[in-house]
N, C-alpha and C positions, 0 to 999 in steps of 0.2 A: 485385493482391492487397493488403487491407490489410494495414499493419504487426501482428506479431503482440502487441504489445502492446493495440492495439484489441481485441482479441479478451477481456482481462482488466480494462481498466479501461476507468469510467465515469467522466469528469472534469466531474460536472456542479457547478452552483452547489450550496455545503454547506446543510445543510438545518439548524437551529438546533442540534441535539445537533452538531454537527458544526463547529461556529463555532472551537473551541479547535483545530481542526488545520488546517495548509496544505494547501492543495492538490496540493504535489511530497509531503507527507508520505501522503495518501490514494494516492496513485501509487505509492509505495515499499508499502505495506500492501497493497495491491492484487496488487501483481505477487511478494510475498513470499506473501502466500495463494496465491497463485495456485500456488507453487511452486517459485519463484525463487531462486537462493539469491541471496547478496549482491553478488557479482561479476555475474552476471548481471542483475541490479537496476539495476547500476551500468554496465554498458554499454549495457544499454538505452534509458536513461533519459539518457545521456551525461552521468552526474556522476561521482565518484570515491568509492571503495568507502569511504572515510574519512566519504563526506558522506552513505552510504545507512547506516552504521554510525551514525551521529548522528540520524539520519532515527529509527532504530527506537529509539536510546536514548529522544527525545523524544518517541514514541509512548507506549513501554511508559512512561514516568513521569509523565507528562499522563491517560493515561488509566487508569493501575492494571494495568495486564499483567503478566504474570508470565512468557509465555513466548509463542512463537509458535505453537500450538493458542488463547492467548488473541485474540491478534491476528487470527490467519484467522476466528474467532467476531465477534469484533468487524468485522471487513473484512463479512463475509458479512451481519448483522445492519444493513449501511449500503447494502448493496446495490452496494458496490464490484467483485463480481466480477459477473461476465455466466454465468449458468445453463446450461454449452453441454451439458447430459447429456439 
């Protein structure tokens, strides 16, 4: 069985709108759309809940978000999560 994190994200090359974020940042967006909270984030991902905390600071002011409804829009609008309905 795949990891369950394959099942949420897409770690493909960013496609131009997409240039101003890393690719651990698209992974933390991904699995936070997805419904992750941050510890979860953070053990998945094997970083620390300090660095997925950092991760969304630098989402939401990079990109203009306001809250994580903005974020899962924006996740969804890149095609970061996978359609499983």
């Amino acid at each position: 069985m795949k990891n369950p994190i394959e099942k949420f994200i897409r770690c493909l090359t960013a496609p131009a709108e997409q240039q101003h974020t890393t690719k651990r940042q698209r992974q933390v967006a991904a699995l936070i759309a997805a419904g992750f909270k941050n510890q979860e984030v953070a053990d998945n991902l094997a970083i620390s809940i300090k660095t997925v905390q950092k991760h969304r600071e630098q989402l939401h002011r990079r990109l203009g978000l306001r809250n994580t409804a903005d974020l899962t829009r924006w996740a969804l609008a890149r095609g970061l999560l996978k359609n499983e309905y």
